[in-house]
VEXKOL-8799 format. One record per residue: residue in one letter; x, y, z of N, C-alpha, C in turn; chain. Coordinates in Angstrom, 1 decimal. Example, Ala and Ser with C-alpha at 12.3 -4.5 7.8 and 13.67 -1.06 7.14 Angstrom:
REM VEXKOL-8799
A/13.2/-5.7/7.8/12.3/-4.5/7.8/13.2/-3.3/7.8/A;
S/12.8/-2.2/7.1/13.7/-1.1/7.1/12.9/0.0/7.9/A;
END
This chain:
REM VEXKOL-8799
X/0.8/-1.2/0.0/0.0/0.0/0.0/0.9/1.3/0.0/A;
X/2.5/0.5/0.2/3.0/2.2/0.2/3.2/2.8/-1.1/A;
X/3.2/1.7/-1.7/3.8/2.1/-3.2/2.2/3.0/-4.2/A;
X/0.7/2.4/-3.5/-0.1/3.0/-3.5/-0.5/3.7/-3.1/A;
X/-0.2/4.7/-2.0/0.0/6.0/-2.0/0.9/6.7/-2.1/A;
X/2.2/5.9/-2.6/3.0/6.9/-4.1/2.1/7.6/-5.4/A;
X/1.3/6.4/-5.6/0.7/6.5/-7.2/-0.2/7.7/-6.8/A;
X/-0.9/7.4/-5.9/-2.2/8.5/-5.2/-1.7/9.5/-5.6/A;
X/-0.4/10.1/-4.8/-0.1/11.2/-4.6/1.2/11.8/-5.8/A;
X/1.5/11.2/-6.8/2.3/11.4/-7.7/1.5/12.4/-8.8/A;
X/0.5/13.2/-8.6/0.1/14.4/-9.2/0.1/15.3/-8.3/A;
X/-0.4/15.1/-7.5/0.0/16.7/-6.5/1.1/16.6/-5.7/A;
X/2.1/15.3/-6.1/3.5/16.1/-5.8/4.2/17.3/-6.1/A;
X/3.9/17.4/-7.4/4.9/17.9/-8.6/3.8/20.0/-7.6/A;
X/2.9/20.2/-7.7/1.8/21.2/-7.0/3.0/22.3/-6.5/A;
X/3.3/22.3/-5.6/4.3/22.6/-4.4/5.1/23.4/-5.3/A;
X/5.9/22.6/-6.6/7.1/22.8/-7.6/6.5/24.3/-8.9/A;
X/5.2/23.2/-9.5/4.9/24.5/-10.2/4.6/25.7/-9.8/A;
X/3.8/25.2/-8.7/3.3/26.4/-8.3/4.4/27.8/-8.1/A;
X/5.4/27.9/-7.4/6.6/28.3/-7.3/6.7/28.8/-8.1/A;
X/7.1/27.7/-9.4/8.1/28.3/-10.8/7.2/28.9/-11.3/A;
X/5.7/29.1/-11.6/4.9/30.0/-12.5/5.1/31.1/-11.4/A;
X/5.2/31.2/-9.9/4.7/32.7/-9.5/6.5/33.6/-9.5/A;
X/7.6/32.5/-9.5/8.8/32.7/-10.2/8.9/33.6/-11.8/A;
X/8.4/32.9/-12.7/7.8/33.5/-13.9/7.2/35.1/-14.0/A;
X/6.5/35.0/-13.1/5.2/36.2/-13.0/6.0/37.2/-12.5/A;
X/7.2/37.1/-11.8/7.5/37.7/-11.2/8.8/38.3/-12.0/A;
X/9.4/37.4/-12.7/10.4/37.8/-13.9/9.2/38.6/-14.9/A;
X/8.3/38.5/-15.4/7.4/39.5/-16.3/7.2/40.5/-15.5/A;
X/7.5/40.9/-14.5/7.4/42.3/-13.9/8.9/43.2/-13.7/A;
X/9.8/42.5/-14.7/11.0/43.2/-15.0/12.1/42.8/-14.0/A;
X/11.9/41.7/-12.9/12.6/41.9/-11.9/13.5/41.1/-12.1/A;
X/14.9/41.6/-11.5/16.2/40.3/-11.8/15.8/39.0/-11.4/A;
X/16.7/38.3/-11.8/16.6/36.7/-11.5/16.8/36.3/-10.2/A;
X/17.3/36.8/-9.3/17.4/36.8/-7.9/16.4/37.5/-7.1/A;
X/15.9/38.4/-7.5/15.0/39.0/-6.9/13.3/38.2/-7.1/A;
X/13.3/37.6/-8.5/11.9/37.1/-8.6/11.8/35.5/-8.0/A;
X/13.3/35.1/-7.7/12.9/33.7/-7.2/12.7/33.9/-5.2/A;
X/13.2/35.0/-4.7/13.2/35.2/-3.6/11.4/35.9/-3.3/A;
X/10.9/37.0/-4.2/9.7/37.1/-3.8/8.7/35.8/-4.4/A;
X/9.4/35.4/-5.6/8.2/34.0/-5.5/7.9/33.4/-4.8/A;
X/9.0/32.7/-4.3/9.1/32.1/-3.3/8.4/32.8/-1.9/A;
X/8.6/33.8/-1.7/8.0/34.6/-0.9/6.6/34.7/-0.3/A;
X/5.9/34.8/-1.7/4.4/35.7/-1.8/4.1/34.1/-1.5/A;
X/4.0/32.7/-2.1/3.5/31.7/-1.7/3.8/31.0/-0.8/A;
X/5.0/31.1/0.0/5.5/29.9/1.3/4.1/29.6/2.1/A;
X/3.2/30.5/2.7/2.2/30.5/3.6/0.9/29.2/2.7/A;
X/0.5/30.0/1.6/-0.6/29.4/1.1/-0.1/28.1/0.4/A;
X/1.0/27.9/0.5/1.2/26.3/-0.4/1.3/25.3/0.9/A;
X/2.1/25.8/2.3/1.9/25.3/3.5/0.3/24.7/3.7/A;
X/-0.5/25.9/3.6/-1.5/25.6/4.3/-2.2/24.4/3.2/A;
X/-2.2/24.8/2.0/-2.8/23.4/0.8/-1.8/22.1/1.2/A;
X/-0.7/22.0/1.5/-0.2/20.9/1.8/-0.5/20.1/3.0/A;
X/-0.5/21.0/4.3/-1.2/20.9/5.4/-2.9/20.4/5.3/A;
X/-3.4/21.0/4.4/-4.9/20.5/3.9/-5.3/19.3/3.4/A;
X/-3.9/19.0/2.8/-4.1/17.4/2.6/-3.7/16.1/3.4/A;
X/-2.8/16.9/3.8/-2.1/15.4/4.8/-3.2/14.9/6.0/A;
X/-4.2/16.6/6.3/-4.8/16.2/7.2/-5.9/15.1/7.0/A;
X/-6.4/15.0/5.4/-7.6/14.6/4.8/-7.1/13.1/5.3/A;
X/-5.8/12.5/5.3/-5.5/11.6/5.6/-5.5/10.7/7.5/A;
X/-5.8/11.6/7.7/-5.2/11.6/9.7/-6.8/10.7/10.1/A;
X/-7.9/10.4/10.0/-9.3/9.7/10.0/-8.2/8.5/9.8/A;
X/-7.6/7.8/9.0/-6.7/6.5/8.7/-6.1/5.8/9.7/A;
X/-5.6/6.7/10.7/-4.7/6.0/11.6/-5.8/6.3/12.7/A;
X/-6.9/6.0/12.6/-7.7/5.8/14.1/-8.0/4.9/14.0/A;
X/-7.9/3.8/12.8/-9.2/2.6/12.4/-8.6/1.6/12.8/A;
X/-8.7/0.7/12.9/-8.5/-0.7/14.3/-8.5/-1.9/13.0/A;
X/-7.6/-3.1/13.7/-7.5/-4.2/12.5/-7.3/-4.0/11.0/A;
X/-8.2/-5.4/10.6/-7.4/-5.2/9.0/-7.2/-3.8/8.6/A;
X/-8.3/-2.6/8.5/-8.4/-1.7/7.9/-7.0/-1.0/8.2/A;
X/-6.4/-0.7/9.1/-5.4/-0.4/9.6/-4.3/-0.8/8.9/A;
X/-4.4/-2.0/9.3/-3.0/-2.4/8.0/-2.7/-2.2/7.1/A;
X/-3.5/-1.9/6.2/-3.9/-1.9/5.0/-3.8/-0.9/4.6/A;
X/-4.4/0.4/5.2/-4.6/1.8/5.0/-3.5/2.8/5.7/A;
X/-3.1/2.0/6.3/-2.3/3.3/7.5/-1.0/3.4/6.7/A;
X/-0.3/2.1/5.7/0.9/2.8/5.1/0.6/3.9/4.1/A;
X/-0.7/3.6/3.4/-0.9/4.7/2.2/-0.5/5.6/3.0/A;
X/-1.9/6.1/4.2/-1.5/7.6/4.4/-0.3/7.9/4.8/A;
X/0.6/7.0/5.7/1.5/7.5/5.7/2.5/7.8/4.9/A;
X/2.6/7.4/3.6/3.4/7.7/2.4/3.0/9.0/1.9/A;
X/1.4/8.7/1.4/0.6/10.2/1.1/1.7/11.7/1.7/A;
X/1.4/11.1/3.5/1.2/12.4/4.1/3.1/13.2/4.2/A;
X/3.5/11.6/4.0/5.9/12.0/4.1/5.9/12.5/3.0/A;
X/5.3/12.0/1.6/5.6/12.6/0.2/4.9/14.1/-0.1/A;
X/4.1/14.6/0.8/3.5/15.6/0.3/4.6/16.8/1.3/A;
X/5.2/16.3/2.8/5.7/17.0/3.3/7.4/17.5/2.6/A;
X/7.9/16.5/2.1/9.0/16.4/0.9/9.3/16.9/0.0/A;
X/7.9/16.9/-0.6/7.6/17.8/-1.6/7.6/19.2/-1.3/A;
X/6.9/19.6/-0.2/6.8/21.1/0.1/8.5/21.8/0.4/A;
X/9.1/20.9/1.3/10.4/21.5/1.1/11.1/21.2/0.4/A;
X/11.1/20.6/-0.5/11.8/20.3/-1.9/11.9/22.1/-2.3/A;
X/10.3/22.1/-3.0/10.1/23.5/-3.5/10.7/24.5/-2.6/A;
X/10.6/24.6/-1.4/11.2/25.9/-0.7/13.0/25.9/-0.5/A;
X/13.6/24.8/-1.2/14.8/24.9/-0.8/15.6/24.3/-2.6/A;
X/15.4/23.0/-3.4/15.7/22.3/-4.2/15.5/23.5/-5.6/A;
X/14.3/23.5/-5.8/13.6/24.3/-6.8/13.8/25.6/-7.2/A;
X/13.9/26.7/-5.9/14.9/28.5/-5.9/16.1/27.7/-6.5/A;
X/17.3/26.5/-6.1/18.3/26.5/-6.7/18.6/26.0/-8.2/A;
X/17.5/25.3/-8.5/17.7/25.0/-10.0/17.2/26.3/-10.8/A;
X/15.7/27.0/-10.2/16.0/28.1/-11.3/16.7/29.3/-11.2/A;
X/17.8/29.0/-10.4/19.0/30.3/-10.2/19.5/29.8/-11.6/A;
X/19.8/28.6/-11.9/20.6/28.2/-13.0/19.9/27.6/-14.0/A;
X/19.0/27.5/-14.0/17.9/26.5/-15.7/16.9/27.9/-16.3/A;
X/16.9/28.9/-15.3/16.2/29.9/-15.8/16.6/31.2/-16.5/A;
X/18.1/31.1/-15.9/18.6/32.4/-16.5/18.5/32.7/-18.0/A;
X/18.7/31.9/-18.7/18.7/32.4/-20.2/17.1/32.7/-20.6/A;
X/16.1/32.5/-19.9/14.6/33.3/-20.2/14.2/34.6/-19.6/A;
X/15.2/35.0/-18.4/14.7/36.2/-18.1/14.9/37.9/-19.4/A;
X/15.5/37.2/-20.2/15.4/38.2/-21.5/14.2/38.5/-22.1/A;
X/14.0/37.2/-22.5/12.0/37.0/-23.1/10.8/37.4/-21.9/A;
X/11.8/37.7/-20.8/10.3/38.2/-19.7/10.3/39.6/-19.9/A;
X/11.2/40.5/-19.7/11.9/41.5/-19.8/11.8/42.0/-21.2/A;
X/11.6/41.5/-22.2/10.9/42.5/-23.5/10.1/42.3/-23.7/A;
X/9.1/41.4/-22.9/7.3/41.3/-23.1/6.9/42.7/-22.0/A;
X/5.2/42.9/-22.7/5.1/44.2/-22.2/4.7/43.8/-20.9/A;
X/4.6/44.9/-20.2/4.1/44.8/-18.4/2.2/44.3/-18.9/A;
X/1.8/44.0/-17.8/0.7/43.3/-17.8/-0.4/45.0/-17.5/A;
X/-1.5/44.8/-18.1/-1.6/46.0/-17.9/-2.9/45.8/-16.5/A;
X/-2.5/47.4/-15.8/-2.8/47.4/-14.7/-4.3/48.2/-15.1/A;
X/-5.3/48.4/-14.3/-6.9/48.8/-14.4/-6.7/50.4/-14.1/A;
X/-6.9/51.0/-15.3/-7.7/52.3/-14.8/-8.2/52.9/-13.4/A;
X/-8.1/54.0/-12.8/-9.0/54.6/-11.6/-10.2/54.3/-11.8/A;
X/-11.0/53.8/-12.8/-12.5/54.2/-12.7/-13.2/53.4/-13.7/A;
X/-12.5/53.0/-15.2/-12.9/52.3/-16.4/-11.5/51.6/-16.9/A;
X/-12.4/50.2/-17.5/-12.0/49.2/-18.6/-12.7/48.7/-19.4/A;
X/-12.0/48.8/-20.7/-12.4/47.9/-21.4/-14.6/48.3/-21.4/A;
X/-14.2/49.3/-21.5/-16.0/50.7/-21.0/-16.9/50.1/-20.6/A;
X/-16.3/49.1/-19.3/-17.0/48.8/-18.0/-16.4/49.6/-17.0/A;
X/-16.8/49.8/-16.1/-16.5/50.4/-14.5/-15.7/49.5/-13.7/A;
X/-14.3/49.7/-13.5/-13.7/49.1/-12.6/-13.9/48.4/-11.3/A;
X/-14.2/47.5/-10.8/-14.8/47.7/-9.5/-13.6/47.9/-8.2/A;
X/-14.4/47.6/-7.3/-12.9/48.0/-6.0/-12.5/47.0/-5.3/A;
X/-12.5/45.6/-6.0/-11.4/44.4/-5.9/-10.5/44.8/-6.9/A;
X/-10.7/45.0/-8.6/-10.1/45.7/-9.3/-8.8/46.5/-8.5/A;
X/-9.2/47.5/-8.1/-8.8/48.4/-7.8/-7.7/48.4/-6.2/A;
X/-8.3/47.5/-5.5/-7.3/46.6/-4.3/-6.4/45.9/-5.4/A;
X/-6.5/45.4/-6.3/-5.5/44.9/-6.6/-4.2/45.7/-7.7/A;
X/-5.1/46.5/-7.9/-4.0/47.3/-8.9/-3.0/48.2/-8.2/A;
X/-3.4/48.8/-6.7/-3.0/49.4/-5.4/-1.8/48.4/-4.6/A;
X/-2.0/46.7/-4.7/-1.5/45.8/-4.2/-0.3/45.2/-5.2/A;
X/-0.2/45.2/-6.7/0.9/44.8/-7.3/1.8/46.1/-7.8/A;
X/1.1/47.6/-7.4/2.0/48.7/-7.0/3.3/49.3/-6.3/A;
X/2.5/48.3/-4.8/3.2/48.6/-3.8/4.6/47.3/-3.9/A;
X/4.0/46.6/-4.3/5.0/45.3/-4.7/6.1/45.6/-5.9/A;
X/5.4/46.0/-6.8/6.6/47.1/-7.8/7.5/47.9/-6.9/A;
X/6.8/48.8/-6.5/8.0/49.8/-5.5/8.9/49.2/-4.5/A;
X/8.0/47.8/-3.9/8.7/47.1/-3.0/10.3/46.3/-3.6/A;
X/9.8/45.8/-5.1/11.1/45.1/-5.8/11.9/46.3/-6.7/A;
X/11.5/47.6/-6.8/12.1/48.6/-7.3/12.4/49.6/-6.2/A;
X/13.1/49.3/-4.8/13.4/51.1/-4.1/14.4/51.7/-5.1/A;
X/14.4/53.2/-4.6/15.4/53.8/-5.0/16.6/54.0/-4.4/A;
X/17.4/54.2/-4.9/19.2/54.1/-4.6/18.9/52.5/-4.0/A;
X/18.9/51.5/-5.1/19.5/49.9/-4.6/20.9/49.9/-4.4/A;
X/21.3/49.4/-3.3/22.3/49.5/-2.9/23.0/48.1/-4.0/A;
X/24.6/48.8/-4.1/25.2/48.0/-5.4/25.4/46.8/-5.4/A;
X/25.5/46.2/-4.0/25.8/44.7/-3.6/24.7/44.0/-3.9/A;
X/23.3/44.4/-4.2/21.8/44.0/-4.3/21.6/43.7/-6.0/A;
X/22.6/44.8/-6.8/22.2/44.7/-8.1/22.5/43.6/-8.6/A;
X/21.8/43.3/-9.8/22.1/42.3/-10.9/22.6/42.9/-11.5/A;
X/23.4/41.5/-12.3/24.2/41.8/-13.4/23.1/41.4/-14.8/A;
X/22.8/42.6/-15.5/22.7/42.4/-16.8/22.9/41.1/-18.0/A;
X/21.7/41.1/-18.6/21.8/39.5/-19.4/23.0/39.9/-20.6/A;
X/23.9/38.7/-20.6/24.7/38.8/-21.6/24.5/38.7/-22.6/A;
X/25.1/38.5/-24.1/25.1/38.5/-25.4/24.5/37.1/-25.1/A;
X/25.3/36.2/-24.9/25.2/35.1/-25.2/23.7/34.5/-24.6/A;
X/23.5/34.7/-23.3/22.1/34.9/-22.9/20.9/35.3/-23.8/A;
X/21.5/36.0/-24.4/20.2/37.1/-25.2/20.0/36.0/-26.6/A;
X/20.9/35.5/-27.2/21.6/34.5/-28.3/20.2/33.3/-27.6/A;
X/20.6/33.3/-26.3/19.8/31.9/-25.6/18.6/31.7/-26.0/A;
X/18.1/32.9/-25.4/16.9/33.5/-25.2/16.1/33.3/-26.7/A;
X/16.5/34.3/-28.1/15.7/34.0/-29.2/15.8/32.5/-29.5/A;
X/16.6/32.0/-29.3/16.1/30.4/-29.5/15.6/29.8/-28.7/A;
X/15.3/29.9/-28.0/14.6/29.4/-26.7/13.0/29.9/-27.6/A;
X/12.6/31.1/-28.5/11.2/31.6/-28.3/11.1/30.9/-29.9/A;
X/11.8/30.8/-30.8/11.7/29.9/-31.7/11.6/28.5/-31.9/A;
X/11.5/28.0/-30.9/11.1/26.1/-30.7/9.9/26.5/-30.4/A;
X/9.4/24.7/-30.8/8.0/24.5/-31.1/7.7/24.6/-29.8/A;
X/8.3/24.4/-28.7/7.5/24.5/-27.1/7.2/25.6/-26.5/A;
X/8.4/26.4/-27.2/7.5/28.0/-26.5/6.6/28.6/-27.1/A;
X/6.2/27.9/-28.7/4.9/28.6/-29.3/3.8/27.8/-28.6/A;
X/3.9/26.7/-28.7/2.8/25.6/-27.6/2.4/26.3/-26.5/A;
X/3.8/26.4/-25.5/4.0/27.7/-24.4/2.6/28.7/-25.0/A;
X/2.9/29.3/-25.6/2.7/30.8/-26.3/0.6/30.3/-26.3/A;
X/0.8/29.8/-26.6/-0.8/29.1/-27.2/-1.5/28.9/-26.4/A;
X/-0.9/28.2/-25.6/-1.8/28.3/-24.1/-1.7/29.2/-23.2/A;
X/-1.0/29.9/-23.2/-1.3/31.4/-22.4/-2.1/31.8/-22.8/A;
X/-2.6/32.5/-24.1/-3.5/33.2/-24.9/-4.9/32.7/-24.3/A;
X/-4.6/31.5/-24.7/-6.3/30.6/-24.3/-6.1/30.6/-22.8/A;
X/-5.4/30.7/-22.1/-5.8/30.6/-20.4/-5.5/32.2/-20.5/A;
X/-5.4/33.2/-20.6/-5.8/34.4/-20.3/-7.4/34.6/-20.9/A;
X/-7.9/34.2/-21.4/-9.1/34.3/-21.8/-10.3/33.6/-20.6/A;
X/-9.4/32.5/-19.9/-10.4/31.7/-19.0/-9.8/32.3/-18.0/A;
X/-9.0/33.3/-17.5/-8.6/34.0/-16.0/-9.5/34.9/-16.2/A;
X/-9.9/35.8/-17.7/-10.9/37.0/-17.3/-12.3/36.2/-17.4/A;
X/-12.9/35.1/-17.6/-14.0/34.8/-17.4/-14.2/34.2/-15.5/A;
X/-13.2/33.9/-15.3/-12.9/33.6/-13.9/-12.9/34.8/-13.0/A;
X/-11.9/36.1/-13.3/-12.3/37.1/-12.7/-13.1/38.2/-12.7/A;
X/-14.1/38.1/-13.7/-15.6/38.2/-13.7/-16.7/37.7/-12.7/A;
X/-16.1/36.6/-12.7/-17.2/35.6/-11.7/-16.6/35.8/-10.3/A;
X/-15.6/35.8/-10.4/-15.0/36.2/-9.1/-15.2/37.9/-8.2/A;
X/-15.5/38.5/-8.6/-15.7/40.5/-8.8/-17.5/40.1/-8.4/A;
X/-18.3/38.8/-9.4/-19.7/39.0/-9.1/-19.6/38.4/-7.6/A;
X/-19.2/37.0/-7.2/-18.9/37.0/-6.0/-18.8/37.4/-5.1/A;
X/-17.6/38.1/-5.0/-17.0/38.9/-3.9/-18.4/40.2/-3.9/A;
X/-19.1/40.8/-5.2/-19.7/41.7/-4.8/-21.7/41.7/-4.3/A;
X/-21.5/39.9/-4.4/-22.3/39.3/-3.7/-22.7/38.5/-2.6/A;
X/-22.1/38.8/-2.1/-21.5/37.6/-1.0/-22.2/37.1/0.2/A;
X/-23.5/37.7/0.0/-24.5/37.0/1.1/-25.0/36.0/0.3/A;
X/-25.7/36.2/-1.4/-25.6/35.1/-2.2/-25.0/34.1/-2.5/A;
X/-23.5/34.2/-2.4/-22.8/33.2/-2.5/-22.7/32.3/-1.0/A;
X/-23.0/32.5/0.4/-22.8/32.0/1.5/-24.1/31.5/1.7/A;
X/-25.3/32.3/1.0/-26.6/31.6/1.3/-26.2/30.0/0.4/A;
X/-25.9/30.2/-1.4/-26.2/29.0/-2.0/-25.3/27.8/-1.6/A;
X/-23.8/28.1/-0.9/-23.1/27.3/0.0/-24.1/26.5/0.8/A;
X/-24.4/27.1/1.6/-25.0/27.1/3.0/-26.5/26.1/2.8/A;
X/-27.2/26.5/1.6/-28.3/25.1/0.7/-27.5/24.3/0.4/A;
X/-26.7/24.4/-0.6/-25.8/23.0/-0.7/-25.1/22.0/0.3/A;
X/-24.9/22.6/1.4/-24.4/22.0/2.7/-25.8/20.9/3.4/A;
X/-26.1/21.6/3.9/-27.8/21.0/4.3/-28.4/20.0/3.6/A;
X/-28.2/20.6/2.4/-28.9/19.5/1.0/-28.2/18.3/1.4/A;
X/-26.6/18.3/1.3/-25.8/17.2/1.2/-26.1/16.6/2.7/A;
X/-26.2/17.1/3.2/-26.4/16.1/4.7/-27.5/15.3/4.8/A;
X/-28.2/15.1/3.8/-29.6/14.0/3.0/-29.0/12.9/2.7/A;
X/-27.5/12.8/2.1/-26.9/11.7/1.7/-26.3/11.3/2.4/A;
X/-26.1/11.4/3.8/-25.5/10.9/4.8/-26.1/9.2/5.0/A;
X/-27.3/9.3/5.0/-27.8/7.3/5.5/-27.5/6.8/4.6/A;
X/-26.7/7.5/3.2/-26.1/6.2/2.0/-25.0/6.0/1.7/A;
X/-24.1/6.8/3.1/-22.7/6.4/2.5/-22.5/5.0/3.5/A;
X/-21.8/3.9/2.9/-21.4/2.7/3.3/-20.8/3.3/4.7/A;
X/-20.6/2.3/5.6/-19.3/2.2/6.7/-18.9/0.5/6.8/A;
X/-18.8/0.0/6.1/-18.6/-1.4/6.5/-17.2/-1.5/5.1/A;
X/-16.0/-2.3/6.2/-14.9/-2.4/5.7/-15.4/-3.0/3.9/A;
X/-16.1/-3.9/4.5/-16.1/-4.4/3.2/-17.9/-4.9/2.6/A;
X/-18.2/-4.5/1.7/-19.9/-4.7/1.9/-20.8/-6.1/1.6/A;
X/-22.0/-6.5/2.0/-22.4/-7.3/2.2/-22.8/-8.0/0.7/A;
X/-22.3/-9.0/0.2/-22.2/-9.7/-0.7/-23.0/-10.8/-0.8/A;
X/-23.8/-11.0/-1.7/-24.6/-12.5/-2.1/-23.7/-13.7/-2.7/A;
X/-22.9/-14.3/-1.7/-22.5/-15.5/-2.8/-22.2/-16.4/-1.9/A;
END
């Protein structure tokens, strides 16, 4: 069973890693050195990847209360589940900053001549009316610019500028077929983040709505409570 909850958990290993290296990414598209965007990536998520990792191991902890066969049986999964997810989390906070100190450098050129992301108007977009999550958040990746841009950086802090040969890296890096793939799916997942933060803006600017239809769904679901099984194993005709 350990090796089955290897398998279990061999998709949301990797979680922990990406997560990281896209907010790494996001963070090199906001112009910042290579040192500086693996330190605030790492940064802005340490807490919220804890707490999702933490959220799962717990899902597992019900396992080690159960008595006899069930126990035997079950208690190595979770315990694999719950060592591989904790491994995984420091992997990413310690393994993963040091590979993309060195696997990433030749792309921070291609981050760095893409344009800045563009930030929301005081008041209109796109000749809708901004709202004031909008606007928390355009106030919120401000102060984070200023925060990775003070003035007079002291000289021991600076980066060193991408080289020739870097730059050489870089256009071939954006000419293979995997950065156009890359390229393809960005386009089409920026299209499903603004349909997402649409729905997300109506939410947040509804929110007794949204905690009422929770709150029916909850209640509803406690109707299916007399049909979930509890018996290790169920009662068979043969």
């Amino acid at each position: 069973m350990t090796l089955g909850g290897l398998s279990l958990a061999v998709g949301i290993l990797v979680d922990d890693a990406t997560v990281e290296i896209e907010n790494i990414h996001r963070n090199m598209g906001q112009k910042k050195g290579l040192k500086r965007s693996i330190l605030d990536g790492a940064q802005q998520i340490a807490t919220p990847a804890l707490v999702a990792t933490l959220a799962i191991c717990i899902v597992f902890v019900p396992v080690f209360f159960l008595g006899g066969v069930a126990s035997a049986i079950f208690a190595p999964l979770a315990t694999a589940v719950i060592f591989a997810m904790l491994a995984s989390y420091i992997l990413s906070r310690t393994l993963v900053p040091t590979l993309v100190m060195y696997l990433l450098r030749k792309e921070l050129p291609i981050y760095h001549a893409q344009e800045e992301e563009e930030v929301p108007s005081a008041h209109f977009r796109n000749g809708r009316e901004v709202t004031q999550h909008e606007r928390d958040l355009a106030r919120i990746q401000r102060q984070q610019f200023e925060h990775a841009h003070p003035s007079g950086t002291p000289e021991e802090e600076a980066e060193p500028e991408s080289t020739d040969a870097e730059r050489r890296a870089a256009e071939g890096i954006t000419k293979s077929w995997v950065w156009r793939l890359h390229t393809a799916f960005e386009h089409q997942f920026e299209k499903f983040r603004a349909v997402y933060t649409s729905a997300l803006d109506w939410a947040l600017d509804n929110r007794k709505k949204v905690v009422t239809a929770f709150a029916v769904l909850f209640i509803g679901s406690l109707g299916l409570y007399p049909f979930i099984g509890q018996n290790f194993f169920p009662t068979v005709d043969a």
